[in-house]
N, C-alpha and C positions, 0 to 999 in steps of 0.2 A: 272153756277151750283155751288151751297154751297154741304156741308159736316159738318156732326154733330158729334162728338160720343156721344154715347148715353147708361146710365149704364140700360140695359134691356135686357129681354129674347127677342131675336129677331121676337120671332110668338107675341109678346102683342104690336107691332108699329104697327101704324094705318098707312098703306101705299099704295100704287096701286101696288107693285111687291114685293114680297120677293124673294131676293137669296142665292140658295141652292148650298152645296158643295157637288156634287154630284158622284157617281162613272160611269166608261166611260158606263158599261152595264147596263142593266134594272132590278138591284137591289137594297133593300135597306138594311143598315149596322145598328147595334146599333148607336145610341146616336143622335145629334141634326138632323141629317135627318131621323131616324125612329121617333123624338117627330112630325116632321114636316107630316111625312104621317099620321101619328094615331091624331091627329092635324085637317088637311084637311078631310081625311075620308080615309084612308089605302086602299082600295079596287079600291075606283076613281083614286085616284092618281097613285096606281102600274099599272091600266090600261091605264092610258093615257101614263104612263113613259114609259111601253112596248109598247105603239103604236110610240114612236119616235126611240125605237133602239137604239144603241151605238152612244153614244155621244163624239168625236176623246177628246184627252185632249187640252184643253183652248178654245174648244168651247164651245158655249152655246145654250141651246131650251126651249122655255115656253110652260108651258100648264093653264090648267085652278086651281084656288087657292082652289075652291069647298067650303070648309066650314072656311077658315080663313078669317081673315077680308079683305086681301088683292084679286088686280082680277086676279092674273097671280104669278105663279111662274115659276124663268127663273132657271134652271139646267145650273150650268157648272162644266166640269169636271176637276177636281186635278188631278195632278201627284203624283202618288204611291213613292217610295225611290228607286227604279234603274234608275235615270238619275243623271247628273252629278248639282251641284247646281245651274251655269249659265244657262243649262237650264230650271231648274224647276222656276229660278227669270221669266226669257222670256215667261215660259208655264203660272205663275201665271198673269204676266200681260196682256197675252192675256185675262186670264179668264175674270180678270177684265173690258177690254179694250169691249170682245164682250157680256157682263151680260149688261153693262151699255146702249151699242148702241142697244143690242134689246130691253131691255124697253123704249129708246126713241123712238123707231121706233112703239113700241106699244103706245106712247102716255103718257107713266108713269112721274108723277110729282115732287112723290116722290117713294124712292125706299130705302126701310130694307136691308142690309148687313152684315153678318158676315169678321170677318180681316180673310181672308186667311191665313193658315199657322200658325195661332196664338197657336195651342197646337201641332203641328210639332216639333218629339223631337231632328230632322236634325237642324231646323231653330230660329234663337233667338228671341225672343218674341219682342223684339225693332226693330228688321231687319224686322220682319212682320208687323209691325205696320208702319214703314217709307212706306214699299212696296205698301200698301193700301193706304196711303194718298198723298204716289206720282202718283199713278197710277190713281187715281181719277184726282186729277189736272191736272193732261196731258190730258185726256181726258175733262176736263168742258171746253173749251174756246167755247162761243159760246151759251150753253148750258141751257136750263131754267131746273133747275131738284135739287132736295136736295135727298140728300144721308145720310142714317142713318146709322153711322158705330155702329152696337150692341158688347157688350161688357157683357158676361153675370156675369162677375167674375171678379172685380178689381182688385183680385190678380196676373191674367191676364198680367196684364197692366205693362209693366216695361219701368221704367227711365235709362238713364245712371248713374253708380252708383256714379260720382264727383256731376250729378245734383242734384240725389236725397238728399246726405248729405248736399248741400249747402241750398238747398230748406228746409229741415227737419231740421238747425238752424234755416232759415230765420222765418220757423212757428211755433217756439217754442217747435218739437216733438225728440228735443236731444240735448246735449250740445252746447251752442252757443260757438262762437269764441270772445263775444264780442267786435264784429261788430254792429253796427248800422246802419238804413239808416234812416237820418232825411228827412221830412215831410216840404219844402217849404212852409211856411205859407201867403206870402207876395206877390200874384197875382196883376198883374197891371189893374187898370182899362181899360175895350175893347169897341171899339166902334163897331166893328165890328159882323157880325152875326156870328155860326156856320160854313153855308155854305161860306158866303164868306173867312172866314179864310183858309177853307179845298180848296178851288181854287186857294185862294192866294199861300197854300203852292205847292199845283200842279204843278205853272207855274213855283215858282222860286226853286224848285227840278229837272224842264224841266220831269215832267212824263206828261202820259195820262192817261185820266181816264181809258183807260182800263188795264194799268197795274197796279193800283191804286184799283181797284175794284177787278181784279185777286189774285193781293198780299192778301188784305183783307180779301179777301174769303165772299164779300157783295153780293148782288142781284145786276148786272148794273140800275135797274130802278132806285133803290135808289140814284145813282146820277143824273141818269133823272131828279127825282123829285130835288133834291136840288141844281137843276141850274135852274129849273123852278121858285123856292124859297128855297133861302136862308136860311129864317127864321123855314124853315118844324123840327119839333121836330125829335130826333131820340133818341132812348134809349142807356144806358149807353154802350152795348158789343158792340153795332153798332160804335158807337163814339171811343172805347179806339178799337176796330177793324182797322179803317179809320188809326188811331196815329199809329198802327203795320206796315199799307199798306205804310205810310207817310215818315216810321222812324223815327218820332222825338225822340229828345230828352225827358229827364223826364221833364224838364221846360215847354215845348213846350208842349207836351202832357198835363200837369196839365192845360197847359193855354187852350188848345183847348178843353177840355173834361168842363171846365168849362163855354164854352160858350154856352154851350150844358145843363148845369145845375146839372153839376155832381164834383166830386172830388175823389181823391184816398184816401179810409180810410187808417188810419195806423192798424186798429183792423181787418178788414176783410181778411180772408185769402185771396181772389181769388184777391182782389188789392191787395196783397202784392206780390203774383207770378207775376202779369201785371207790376208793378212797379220793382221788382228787374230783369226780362228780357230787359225791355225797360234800366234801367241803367245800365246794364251789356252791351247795343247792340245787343242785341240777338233779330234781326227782323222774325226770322224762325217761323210763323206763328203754322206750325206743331207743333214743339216742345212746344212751348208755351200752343198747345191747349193741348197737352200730358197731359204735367207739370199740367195742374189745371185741368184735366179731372180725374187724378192721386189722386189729393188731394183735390178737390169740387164737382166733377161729371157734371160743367158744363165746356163750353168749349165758344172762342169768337164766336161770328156768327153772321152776319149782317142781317137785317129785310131782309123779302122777301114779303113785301105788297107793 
C-alpha cells in the first residue's frame, strides 16, 4: 500500500471510499461532514447513518456514497476532548487502523482521507500529520491500496520550525547563511542498467526487497517487474523514491537516478528539498514527503502500474 498527500478538497478525489470524521451518534455537525452529506444527497445519507446507530469511538461503518463519485463512505468516530491524549493518540489509530481494513475488505483500491486531528486545538498540527502517516504504514504491509491524504489548506500543513528555516534559505524565500550545496558535475561512465544497479545495492546493504519497497513507499510489483527487466524505464519520483528506500548517498544517488535518465536540477525546487535531505542523511521518507508537499504540493511516490 502507497500514500499520497494531496492539496485538494477531499469530496473532488476520484476514489472507491471516502473517509469521514464522523461523530459516535446519527448526526451531522457544521463543516466538512455537513459539505459531505449536502454533497452525497443530505436526506440519503442521514437515513443510512440512522440506520447504523452509534458508532463506539475508533470504530468504523460504511454505507453507500449516493451521488459522490466515490462507492462507499466508511464513518469513523473521533474522540471529543475529555480523554486523556494517550488515549485519544490509541482511539485515532484505531480509527485509522479499522477506515482502512473496512475498505479492504470492501475491495477499495484507492481510498480519500482526511489527516485526523489536523484542526484539533488539543493537538499540533505536525503530531497529526506524523500520526496519519505512521498509522498508515503500520497497517500497508501486505496491502495493494493508495491512500489519498486530502489536505484542503496548505496553511494546514506545518514543518518543524529549525526545518522549515533551513529549507526557506535553501529555496531562496529568506536570508541565506551563505551556504551552498554544489552540484557534482563529473558522473562516471555506467555499464550497468537501472535495475541491475538498484539489486546490486540491495545485496551489498544485505536488505530485501521488501524492506526496500516499504521504506520507499513503491508498488512491490514494481520490483517484480524490474527483476524481470532490468532495463524497464521508471520515472523520476519512482527512482529518487528507490535512492530514499536505498539511502544512498548524494553521489550514489546522482549516479543511480542517472541511469534512469534523470539528474538533480540545481534551479528546481522539489530537487533541491530531495537533494538537501539525502545530504543532510535524513532517509525519513515522511518527513521528506512533508517537506515538499509543504513547498511543491507534490510529494515522492512510486508508480503503481
Amino acid at each position: 500500500m502507497s500514500y499520497k498527500l494531496v492539496h485538494k478538497n477531499i469530496l473532488s478525489i476520484n476514489a472507491d471510499a471516502i473517509i469521514n470524521a464522523a461523530n459516535t451518534k446519527p448526526v451531522c455537525t457544521p463543516g466538512p461532514e455537513m459539505d459531505l452529506y449536502y454533497e452525497a444527497g443530505f436526506e440519503d445519507m442521514l437515513r443510512e447513518r440512522i440506520a447504523i446507530g452509534e458508532i463506539p469511538y475508533g470504530e468504523a461503518r460504511a454505507t453507500d456514497a449516493f451521488e459522490l463519485r466515490a462507492k462507499h463512505i466508511i464513518h469513523t468516530a473521533i474522540p471529543g476532548s475529555d480523554i486523556s491524549e494517550k488515549e485519544l493518540i490509541a482511539t485515532v489509530r484505531a480509527c485509522y487502523k479499522n477506515s482502512l481494513t473496512l475498505a479492504d475488505e470492501l475491495g477499495c483500491k484507492k481510498v480519500a482521507m482526511p489527516i485526523l486531528l489536523l484542526n484539533n486545538y488539543r493537538f499540533p498540527e505536525n503530531k497529526a500529520i506524523d500520526l496519519a502517516i505512521s498509522s498508515i504504514r503500520e497497517f500497508s504491509s501486505g496491502k495493494d491500496m493508495m491512500v489519498y491524504l486530502a489536505v484542503s489548506e496548505l496553511e494546514e500543513f506545518v514543518l518543524p520550525e529549525e526545518l522549515i528555516t533551513r529549507l526557506d534559505e535553501l529555496l531562496g524565500l529568506c536570508e541565506t547563511t551563505g551556504e551552498s550545496i554544489p552540484i557534482d558535475e563529473v558522473i562516471s561512465e555506467e555499464s550497468e542498467s537501472f535495475g541491475e544497479r538498484f539489486f546490486r545495492y540491495v545485496d551489498e546493504k544485505g536488505l530485501t526487497d521488501a524492506e526496500v519497497y516499504h521504506k520507499a513507499n513503491v508498488n512491490r510489483k514494481l520490483i517484480s517487474k524490474l527483476r524481470i527487466n532490468p532495463d524497464k524505464n521508471v520515472d523520476k519520483k519512482t527512482a529518487l523514491a528507490l535512492a530514499v528506500g536505498l539511502e544512498l548517498d548524494i553521489d550514489q544517488t546522482e549516479e543511480f537516478i542517472k541511469l534512469a535518465g534523470y539528474a538533480l536540477s540545481p534551479r528546481i525546487r522539489f530537487d533541491k528539498i530531495v537533494r538537501y535531505f539525502i545530504e543532510n542523511g535524513n532517509y525519513n521518507l515522511m518527513e521528506l514527503n512533508e517537506a515538499l508537499f509543504k513547498y511543491t504540493e507534490k510529494v515522492l511516490v512510486g508508480a503503481d502500474k
